[in-house]
C-alpha positions as CSV (number, residue, x, y, z in Angstrom):
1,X,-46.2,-63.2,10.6
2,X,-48.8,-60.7,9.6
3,X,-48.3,-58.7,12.9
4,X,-43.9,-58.7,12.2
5,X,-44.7,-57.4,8.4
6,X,-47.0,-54.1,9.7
7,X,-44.5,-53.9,12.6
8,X,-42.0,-53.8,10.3
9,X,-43.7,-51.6,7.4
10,X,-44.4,-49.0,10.4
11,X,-40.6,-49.1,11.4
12,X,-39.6,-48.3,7.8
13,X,-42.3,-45.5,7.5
14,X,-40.8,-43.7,10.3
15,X,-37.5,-43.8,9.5
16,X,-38.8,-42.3,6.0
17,X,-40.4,-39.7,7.5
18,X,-37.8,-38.8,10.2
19,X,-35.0,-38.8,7.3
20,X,-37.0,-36.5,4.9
21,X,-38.0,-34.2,8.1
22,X,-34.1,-34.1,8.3
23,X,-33.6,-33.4,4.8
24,X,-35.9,-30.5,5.0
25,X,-34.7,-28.9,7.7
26,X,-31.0,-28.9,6.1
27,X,-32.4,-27.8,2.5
28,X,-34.2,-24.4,5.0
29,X,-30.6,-24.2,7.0
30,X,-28.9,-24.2,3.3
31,X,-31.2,-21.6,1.8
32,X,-31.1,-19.6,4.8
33,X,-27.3,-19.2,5.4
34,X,-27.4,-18.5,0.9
35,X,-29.7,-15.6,2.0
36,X,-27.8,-14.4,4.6
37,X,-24.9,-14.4,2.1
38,X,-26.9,-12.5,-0.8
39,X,-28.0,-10.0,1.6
40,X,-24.3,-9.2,2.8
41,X,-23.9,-8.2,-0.7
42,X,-27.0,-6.2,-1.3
43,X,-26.3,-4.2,1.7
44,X,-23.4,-3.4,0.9
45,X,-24.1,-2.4,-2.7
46,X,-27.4,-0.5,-0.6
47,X,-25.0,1.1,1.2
48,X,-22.5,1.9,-2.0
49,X,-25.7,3.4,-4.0
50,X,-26.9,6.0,-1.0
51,X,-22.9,7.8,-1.7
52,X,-23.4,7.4,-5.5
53,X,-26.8,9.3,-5.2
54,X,-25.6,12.3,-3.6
55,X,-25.6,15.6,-5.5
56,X,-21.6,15.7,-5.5
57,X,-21.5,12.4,-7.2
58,X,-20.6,14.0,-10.7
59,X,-17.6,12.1,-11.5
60,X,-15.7,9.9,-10.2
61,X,-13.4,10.0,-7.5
62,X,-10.6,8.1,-5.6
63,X,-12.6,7.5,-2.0
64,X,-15.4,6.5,-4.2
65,X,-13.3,4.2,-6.3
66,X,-12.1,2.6,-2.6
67,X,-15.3,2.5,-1.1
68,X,-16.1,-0.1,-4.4
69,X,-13.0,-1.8,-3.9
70,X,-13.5,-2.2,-0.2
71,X,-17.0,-4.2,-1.4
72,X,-14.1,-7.2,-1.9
73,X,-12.6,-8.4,1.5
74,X,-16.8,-7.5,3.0
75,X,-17.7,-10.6,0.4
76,X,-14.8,-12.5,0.8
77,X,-15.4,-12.4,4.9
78,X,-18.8,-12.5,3.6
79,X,-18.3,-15.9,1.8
80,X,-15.8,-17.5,4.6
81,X,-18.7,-17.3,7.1
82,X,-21.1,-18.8,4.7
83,X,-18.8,-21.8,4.1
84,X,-18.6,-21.9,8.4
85,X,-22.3,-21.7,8.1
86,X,-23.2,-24.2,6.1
87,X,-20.3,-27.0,7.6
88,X,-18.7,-27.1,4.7
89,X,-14.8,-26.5,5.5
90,X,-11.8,-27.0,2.9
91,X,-11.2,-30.4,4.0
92,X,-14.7,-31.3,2.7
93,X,-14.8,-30.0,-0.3
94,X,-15.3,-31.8,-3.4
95,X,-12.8,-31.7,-6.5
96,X,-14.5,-29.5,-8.6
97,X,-15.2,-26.9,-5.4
98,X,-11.7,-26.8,-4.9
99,X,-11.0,-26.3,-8.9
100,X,-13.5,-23.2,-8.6
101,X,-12.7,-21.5,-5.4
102,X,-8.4,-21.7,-7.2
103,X,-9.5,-20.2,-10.4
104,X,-11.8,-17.4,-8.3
105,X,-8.9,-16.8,-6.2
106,X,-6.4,-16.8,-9.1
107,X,-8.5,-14.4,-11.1
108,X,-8.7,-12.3,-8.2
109,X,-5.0,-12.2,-7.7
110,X,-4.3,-11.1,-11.8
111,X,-6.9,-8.3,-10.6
112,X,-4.9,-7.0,-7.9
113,X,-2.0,-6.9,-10.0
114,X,-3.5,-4.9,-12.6
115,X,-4.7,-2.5,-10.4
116,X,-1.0,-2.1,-8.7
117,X,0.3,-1.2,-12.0
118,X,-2.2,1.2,-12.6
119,X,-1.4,2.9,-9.2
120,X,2.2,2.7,-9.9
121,X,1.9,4.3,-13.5
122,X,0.0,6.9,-12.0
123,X,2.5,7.2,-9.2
124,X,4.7,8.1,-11.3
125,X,2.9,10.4,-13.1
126,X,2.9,12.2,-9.9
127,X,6.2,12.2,-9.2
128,X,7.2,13.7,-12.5
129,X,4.8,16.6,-11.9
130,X,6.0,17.0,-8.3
131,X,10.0,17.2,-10.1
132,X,8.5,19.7,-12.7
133,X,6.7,21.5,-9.9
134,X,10.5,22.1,-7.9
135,X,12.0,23.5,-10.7
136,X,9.4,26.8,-11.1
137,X,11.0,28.6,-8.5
138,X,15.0,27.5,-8.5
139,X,15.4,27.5,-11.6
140,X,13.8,29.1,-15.3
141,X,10.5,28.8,-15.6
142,X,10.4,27.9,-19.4
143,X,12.3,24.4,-18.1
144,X,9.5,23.7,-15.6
145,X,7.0,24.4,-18.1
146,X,8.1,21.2,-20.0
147,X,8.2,19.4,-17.0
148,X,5.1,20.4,-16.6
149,X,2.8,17.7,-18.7
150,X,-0.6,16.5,-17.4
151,X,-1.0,13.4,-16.1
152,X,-1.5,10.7,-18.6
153,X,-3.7,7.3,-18.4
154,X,-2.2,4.3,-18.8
155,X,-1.7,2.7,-22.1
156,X,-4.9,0.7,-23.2
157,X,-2.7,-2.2,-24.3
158,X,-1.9,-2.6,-20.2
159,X,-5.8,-3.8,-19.4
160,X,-5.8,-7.4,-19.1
161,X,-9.0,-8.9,-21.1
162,X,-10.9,-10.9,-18.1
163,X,-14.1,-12.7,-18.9
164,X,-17.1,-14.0,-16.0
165,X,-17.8,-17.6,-16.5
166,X,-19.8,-18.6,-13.9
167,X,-23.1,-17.6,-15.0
168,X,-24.2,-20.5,-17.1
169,X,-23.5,-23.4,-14.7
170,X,-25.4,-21.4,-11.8
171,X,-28.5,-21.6,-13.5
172,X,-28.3,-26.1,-13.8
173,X,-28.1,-26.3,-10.0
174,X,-31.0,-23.5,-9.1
175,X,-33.3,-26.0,-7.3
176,X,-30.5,-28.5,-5.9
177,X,-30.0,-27.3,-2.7
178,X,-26.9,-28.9,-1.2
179,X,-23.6,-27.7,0.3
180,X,-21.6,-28.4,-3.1
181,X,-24.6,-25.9,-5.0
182,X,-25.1,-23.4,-2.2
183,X,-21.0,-23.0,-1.9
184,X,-21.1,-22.7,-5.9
185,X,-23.9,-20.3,-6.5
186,X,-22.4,-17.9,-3.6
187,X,-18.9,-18.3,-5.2
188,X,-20.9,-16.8,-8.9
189,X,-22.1,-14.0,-6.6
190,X,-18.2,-13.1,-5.3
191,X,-16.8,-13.6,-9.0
192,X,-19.9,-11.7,-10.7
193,X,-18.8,-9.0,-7.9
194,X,-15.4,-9.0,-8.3
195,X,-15.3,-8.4,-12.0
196,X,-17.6,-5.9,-11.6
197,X,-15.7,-3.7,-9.5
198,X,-13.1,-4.4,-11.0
199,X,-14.6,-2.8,-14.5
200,X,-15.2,0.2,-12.4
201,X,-11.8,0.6,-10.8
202,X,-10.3,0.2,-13.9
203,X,-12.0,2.6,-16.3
204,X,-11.4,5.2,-13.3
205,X,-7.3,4.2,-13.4
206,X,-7.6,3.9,-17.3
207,X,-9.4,7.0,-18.2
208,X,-11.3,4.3,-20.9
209,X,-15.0,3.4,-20.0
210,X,-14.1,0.0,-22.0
211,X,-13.2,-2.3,-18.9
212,X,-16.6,-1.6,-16.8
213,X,-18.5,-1.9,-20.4
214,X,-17.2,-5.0,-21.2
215,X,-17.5,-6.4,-17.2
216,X,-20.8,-5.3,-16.9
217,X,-21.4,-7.3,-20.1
218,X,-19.7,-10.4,-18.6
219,X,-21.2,-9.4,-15.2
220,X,-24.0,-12.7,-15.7
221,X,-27.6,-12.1,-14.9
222,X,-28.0,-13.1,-11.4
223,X,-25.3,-10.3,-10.3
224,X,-27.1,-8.3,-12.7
225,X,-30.2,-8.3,-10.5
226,X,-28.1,-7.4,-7.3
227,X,-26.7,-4.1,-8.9
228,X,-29.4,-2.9,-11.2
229,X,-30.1,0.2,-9.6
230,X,-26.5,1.1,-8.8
231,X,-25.1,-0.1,-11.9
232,X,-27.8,2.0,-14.2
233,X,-26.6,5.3,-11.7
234,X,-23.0,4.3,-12.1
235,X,-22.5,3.4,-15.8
236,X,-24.1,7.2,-16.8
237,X,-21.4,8.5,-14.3
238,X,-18.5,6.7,-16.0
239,X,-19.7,6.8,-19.5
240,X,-20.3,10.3,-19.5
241,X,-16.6,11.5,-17.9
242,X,-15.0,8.2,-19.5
243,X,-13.9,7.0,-16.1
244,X,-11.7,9.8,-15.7
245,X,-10.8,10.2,-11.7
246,X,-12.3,13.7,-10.2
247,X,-8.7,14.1,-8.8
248,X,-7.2,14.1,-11.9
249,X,-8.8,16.0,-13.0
250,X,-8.1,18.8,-10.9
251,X,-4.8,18.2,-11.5
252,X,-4.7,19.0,-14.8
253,X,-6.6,21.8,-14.4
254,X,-4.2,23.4,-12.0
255,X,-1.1,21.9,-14.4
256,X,-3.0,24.3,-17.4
257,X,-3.5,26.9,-15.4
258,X,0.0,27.1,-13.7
259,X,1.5,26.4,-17.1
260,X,-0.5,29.4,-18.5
261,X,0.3,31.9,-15.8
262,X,4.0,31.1,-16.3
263,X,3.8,31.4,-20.0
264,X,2.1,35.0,-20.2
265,X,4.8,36.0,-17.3
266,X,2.4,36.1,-14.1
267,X,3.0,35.4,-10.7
268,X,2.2,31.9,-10.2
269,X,2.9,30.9,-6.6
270,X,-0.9,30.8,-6.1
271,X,-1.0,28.4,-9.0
272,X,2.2,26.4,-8.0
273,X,1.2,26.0,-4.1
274,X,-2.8,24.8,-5.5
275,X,-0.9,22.1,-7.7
276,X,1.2,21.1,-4.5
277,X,-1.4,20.7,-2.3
278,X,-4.2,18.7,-5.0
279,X,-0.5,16.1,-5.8
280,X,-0.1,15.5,-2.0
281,X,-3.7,14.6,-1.6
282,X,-3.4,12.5,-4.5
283,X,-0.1,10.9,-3.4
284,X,-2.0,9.8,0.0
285,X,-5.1,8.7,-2.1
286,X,-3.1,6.1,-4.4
287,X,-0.8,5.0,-1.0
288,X,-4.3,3.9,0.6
289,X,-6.1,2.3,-2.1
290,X,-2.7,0.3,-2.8
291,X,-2.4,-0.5,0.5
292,X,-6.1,-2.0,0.0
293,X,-5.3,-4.1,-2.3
294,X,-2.1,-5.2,-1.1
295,X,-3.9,-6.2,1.5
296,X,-6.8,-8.3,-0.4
297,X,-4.1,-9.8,-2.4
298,X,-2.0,-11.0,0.8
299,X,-4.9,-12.5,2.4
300,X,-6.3,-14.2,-1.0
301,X,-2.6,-15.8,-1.3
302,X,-2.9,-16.6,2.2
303,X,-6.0,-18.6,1.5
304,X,-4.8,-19.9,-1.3
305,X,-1.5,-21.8,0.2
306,X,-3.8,-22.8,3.3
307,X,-5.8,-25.0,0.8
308,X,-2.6,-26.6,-1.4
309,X,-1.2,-27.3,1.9
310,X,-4.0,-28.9,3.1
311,X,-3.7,-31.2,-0.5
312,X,-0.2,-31.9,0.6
313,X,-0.8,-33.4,4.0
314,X,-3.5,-35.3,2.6
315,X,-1.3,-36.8,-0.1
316,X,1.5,-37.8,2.7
C-alpha cells in the first residue's frame, strides 16, 4: 500500500512538472510573438523618424502625411499575423475580444471617413482655383482675380472629437500572459497608433494643430513610449506651421503672387503656368492618399463582415 501511494505521488509530480514546463513554454511563445508585434511597430515608426529628421523636414507635406498613414494597414497586417501567431483565430475568440477588435475597427472606419471629407473639401478647393486659373487668359483678368481665392481649411466644426480608451485596462493584465491579454495589449498598441496618426493627418488637412494635441493627449502611455522620439520631432513641426500642408502652402503663395501681377497689370503667364503645375501635383497627391484610405477602409469592412458572418453561422 505504501509502495502504490509513492507510485502514485511520483505519477502526480510528473504530470505537475510536465504541465507547468508546458505552461512556460506557451507564456515564452506568447511574449515572444507580443515582441515580434511591438517591434513591427517600432520599426516602422524607426523608419518614419530617419524622413522626419532630414534637413527638408520643415513643414509638413502630403508624401509625409502618407508615409504616416501607410503606418495603418503595416500594423493591421502587423496584428493579423500576431493573432495567426499566437492560435488565436476569430472563431476562438472570447466575447469581450470580439466587442474590442468591433469598436477598434468601427473607430477606424469614422477615421477614414473623416479624412475622405477632408480630401474632398480640399478637392474642391482645387478645382475652384483650377476654374479661376482658366479664366486669366479667355477672358478679363479682374474676373479671374475673384476666382482667384487661396485655398481654405476645412471648417473646425467638421473634426470629429475621438478619444483612446484602451490605456487603463492594459495596465490590469500586464503580467497575465494569455492569448485573451496578449491579443488585447497588441490591439492598445494598433488603437494608441491609429489615433495618433490620425491627430497628425488631421491637423495637416485642418490647418488646426488641435486634433494631434488632443490625440497625443489621449495617445495612453504605453504608445507614448513607442513614439517618444518621433513624437517630440513631430509635434515642434506641426505646432510651429499649425499643421498647415507644405503644398499648400505653395499654392497660396503662387495664388498671391499671380493675383498681384494681374492686379499691377504684369504679364503673368510665368505666374499662371507655376500655379498650374503646383494644383496638378496636388490633385495627384490627394488622388493617392484617398486611394490609401479607401483602401484601409475596404479591407477594415472586409474584416469586419468576415467576423459577423462567422456569428451568423454559429447562431444557425
Amino acid at each position: 500500500m505504501v509502495l502504490l501511494l509513492q507510485k502514485i505521488d511520483k505519477l502526480y509530480s510528473k504530470l505537475e512538472n510536465y504541465h507547468h514546463h508546458n505552461h512556460n513554454h506557451q507564456s515564452q511563445a506568447l511574449s515572444s510573438s507580443l515582441e515580434a508585434f511591438q517591434t513591427l511597430v517600432s520599426s516602422s515608426l524607426n523608419r518614419l523618424f530617419s524622413s522626419s529628421k532630414s534637413a527638408e523636414f520643415e513643414v509638413p507635406s502630403f508624401p509625409w502625411i502618407q508615409q504616416c498613414f501607410e503606418l495603418i494597414p503595416i500594423i493591421n497586417n502587423g496584428f493579423a499575423k500576431l493573432v495567426v501567431a499566437i492560435d488565436y483565430p476569430m472563431t476562438k475568440w472570447e466575447a469581450d475580444s470580439v466587442e474590442e477588435y468591433l469598436q477598434y475597427t468601427l473607430k477606424l472606419l469614422e477615421l477614414c471617413n473623416s479624412i475622405t471629407c477632408s480630401l474632398s473639401h480640399l478637392g474642391k478647393e482645387r478645382m475652384s482655383l483650377s476654374h479661376g486659373l482658366s479664366l486669366v487668359e479667355s477672358t478679363s483678368p479682374s474676373l479671374a482675380v475673384e476666382r482667384l481665392r487661396q485655398i481654405q481649411v476645412q471648417p473646425k466644426s467638421l473634426i470629429k472629437d475621438f478619444r483612446f480608451q484602451g490605456n487603463e485596462e492594459h495596465g490590469k493584465e500586464r503580467f497575465s500572459i494569455t492569448k485573451r491579454s496578449v491579443f488585447h495589449q497588441a490591439l492598445v498598441v494598433m488603437e494608441g497608433m491609429v489615433y495618433w496618426v490620425y491627430g497628425i493627418l488631421m491637423t495637416c488637412l485642418v490647418g488646426d494643430s488641435k486634433p494631434y494635441l488632443e490625440m497625443r493627449k489621449s495617445g495612453g502611455r504605453l504608445v507614448s513610449s513607442l513614439i517618444s522620439g518621433l513624437d517630440l520631432s513631430v509635434g515642434e513641426v506641426i505646432v510651429e506651421n499649425k499643421g498647415m500642408l507644405k503644398e499648400v502652402i505653395e499654392i497660396n503663395d503662387s495664388v498671391a503672387a499671380l493675383v498681384s501681377a494681374i492686379g499691377i497689370g504684369q504679364k503673368s503667364k510665368a505666374e499662371a503656368n507655376e500655379l498650374q503645375r503646383r494644383l496638378e501635383v496636388f490633385e495627384r497627391l490627394v488622388e493617392d492618399l484617398g486611394k490609401e484610405v479607401d483602401c484601409v477602409f475596404n479591407n477594415v469592412l472586409a474584416g469586419r463582415n468576415q467576423l459577423l458572418n462567422g456569428f451568423q453561422h454559429q447562431k444557425q
